[in-house]
C-alpha positions as CSV (number, residue, x, y, z in Angstrom):
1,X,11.8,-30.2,12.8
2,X,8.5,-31.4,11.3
3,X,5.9,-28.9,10.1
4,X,2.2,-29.7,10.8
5,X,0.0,-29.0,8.1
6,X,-1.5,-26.1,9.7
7,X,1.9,-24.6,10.5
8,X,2.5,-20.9,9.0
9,X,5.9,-21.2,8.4
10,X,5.5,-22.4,4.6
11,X,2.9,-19.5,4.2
12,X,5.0,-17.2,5.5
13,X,8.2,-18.0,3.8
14,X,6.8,-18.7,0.4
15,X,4.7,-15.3,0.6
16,X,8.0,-13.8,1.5
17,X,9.8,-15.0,-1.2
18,X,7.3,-14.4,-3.4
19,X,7.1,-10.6,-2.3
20,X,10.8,-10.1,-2.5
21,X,11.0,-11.3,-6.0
22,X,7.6,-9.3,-7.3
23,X,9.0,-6.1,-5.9
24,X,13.1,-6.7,-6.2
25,X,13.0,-3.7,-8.3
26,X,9.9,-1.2,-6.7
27,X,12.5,0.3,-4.4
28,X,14.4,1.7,-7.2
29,X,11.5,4.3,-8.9
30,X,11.3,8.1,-8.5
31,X,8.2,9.9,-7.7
32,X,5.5,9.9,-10.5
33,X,2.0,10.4,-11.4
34,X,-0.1,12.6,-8.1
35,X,2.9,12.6,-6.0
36,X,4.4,15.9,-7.4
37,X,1.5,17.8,-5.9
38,X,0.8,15.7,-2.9
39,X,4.2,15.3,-1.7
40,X,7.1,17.1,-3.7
41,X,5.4,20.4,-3.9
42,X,3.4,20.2,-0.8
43,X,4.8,22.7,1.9
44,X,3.0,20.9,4.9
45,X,4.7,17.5,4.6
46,X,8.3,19.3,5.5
47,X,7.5,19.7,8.9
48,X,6.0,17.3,11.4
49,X,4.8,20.4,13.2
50,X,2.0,20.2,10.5
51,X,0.7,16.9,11.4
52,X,-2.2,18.1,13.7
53,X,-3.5,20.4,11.5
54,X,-3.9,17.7,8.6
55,X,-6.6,16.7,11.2
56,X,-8.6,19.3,11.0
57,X,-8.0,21.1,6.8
58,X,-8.3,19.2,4.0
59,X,-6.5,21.8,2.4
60,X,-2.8,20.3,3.4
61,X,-3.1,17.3,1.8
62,X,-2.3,18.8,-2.0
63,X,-1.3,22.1,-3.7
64,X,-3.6,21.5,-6.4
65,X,-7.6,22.7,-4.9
66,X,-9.4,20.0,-7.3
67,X,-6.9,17.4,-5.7
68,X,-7.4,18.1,-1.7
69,X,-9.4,16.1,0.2
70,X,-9.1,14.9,3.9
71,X,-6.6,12.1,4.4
72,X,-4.5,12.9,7.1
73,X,-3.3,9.5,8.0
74,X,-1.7,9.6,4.8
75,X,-0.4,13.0,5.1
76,X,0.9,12.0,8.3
77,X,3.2,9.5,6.5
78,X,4.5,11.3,3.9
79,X,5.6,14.0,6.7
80,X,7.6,10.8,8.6
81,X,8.9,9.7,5.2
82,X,10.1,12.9,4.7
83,X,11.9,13.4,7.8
84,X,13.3,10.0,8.3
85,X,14.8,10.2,4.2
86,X,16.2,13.9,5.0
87,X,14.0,14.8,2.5
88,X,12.5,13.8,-0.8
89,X,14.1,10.4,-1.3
90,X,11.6,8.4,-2.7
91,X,13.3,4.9,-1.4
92,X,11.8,6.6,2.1
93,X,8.4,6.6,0.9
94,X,8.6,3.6,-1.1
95,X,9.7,1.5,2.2
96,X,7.2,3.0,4.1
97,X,4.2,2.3,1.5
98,X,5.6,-1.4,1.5
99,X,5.6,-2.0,5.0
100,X,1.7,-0.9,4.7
101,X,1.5,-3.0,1.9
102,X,2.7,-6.2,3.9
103,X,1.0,-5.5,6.9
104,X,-2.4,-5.5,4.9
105,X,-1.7,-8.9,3.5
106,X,-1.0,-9.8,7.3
107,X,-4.2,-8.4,8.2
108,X,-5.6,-9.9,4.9
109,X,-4.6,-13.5,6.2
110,X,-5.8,-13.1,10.0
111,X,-9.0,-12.2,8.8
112,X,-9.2,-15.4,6.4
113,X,-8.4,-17.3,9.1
114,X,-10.7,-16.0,11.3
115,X,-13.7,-16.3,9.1
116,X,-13.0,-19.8,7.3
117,X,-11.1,-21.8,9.7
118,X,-9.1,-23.1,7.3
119,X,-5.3,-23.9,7.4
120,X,-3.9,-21.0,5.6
121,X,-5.1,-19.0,3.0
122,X,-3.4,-20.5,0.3
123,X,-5.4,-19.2,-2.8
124,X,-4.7,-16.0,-1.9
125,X,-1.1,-16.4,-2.0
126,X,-0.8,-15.1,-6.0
127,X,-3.0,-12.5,-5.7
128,X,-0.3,-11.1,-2.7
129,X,2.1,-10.7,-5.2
130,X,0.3,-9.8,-8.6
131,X,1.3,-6.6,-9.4
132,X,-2.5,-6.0,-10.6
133,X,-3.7,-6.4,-7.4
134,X,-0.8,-4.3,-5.4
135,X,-1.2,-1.3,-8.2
136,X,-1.0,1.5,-5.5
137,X,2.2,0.1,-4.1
138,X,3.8,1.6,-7.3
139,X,3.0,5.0,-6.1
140,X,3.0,7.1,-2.8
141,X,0.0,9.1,-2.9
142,X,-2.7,6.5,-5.2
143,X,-4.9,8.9,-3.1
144,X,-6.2,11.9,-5.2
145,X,-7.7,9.4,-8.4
146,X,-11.2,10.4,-9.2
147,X,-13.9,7.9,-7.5
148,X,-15.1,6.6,-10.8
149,X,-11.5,5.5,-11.5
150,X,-10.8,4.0,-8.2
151,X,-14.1,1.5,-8.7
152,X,-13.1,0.6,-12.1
153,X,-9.7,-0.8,-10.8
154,X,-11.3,-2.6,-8.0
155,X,-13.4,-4.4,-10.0
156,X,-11.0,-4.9,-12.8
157,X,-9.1,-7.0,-10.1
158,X,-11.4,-9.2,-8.3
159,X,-10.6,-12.8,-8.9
160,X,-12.5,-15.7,-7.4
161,X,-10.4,-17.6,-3.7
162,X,-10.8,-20.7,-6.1
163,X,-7.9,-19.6,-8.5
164,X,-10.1,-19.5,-11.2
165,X,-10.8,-16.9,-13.7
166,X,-14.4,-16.6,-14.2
167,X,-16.3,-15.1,-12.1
């Protein structure tokens, strides 16, 4: 079988292998950083009955008051992740944060396509798999850092779609 030039099979496998090899050994961390007081010591994610009220109080999302803020998609997850890992097995919430993770990049690609028109997005291929770039895939909850901090990182990590590094 001959592969046109336009084809996403390449993309798709060598973004694949790439992502397995970045992340062979994510699945195999605890919980760390926010996630003791978002998840671990949060009463509301051990029980899906909670999910519609993360709706509607802000207050669910952490145990810590300086830490709550609305974000119930989130919270929603981390209730699933609970249930489906029988608990607080972090390989639960670690899968489930990756499959976000990929379908982002998915999206990431779609919307490349769509705007440029070009073949595949190859230059963003290495910035898929930097670990620089996918920072919040190392933890659950990356969702309680102070705003100031959050903009720092983003622009600490903007590289140009050329490869280069100025910018």
């Amino acid at each position: 079988m001959r592969l046109s030039a336009s084809s996403p099979i390449p993309y798709v496998l060598a973004v694949t292998a790439l992502l397995l090899l970045a992340y062979s050994n994510h699945f195999h961390n605890g919980f760390h950083f926010d996630d003791s007081h978002a998840i671990q010591d949060n009463l509301y994610v051990r029980e899906l009955k909670h999910i519609p009220r993360y709706f509607v109080d802000a207050t669910t999302f952490s145990v810590l008051p300086q830490n709550q803020s609305y974000r119930p998609v989130l919270q929603t997850t981390f209730a699933i992740d609970y249930r489906l890992g029988g608990g607080y097995d972090p390989l639960a919430f670690q899968i489930d944060t990756f499959i976000w993770y990929v379908l982002l990049l998915i999206a990431t690609a779609v919307l490349y396509l769509t705007i440029t028109r070009n073949a595949w997005p190859w230059s963003s291929l290495p910035r898929s798999c930097s670990p620089r770039c996918s920072r919040p895939i190392s933890r659950c909850s990356n969702a309680t850092r102070g705003s100031r901090d959050r903009s720092r990182h983003r622009s600490s990590s903007r590289l140009p779609l050329d490869g280069g590094l100025g910018g």
